[in-house]
N, C-alpha and C positions, 0 to 999 in steps of 0.2 A: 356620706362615705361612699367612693367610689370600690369598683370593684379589685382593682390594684392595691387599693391599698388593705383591702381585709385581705388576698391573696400574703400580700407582705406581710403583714400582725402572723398568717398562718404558719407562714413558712417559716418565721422567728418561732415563733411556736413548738413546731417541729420537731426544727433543730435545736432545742432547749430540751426539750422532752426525750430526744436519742440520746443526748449530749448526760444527761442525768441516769439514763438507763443504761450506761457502758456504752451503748452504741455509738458506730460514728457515722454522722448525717452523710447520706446520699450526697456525692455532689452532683447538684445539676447545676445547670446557666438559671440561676431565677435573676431577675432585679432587685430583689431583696438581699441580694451579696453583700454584705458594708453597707447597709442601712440601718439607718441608728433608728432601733426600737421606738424609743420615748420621742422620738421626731413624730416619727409616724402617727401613735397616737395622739400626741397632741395636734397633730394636721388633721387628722381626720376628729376629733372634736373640737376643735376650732371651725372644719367647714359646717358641722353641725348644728354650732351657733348662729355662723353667717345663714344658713337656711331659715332658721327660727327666727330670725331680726327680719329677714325680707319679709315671712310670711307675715308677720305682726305687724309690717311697714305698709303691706297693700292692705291687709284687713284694714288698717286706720284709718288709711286713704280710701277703702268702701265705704266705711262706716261714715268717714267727714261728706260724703257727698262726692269725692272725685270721678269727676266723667272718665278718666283714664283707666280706672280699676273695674272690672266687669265682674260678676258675683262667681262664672266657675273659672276664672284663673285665679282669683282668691282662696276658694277653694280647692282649688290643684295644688296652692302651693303649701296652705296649711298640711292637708295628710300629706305633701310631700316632705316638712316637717317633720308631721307626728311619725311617719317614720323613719326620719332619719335617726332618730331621736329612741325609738323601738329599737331599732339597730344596733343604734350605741350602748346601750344596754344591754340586749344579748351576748355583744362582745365585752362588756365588763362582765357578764354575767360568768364568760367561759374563760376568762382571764383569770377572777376567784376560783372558778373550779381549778382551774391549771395550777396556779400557786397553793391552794390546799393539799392539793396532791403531791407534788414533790414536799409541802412542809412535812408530807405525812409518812415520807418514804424513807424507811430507815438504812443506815448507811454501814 
């Protein structure tokens, strides 16, 4: 998950959380103007995936014997993986927090 796009998830965010509290969101110039939420997340777990399948594609290729695959770019790309994957879950993590909160916010 690049850094653009958790800036984006933030900034929807945001403006969800002013948006429910009366407030009305700051307007700035973000790139996140008209970008569809549920795009976003699923692009950025989707690239998630694609990091997990390569790591798991060179580790094979280690493990079979491939002269191509050297043992620490295998290893770079696994924790680069484990945390993509750490990541994605702190942002699910703080997405449940968000939605708990407004389910809990009475009107």
């Amino acid at each position: 998950m690049d850094s653009k796009g958790i800036e984006q998830v933030l900034s929807v965010l945001q403006a969800t959380s002013a948006a429910a509290g009366g407030r009305v969101a700051e307007a700035k110039s973000t790139p996140a103007a008209g970008t569809d939420f549920a795009q976003v997340l699923q692009n950025s777990i989707a690239q998630v995936s694609q990091t997990q399948q390569q790591a798991e594609a060179m580790a094979a290729n280690f493990a079979a014997g491939n002269s191509s695959e050297n043992l620490h770019d295998v290893m770079i790309a696994l924790q680069t993986a484990n945390l993509s994957f750490q990541e994605m879950i702190q942002v699910r993590n703080k997405l449940v927090s968000a939605y708990q909160d407004v389910m809990n916010m009475q009107v």
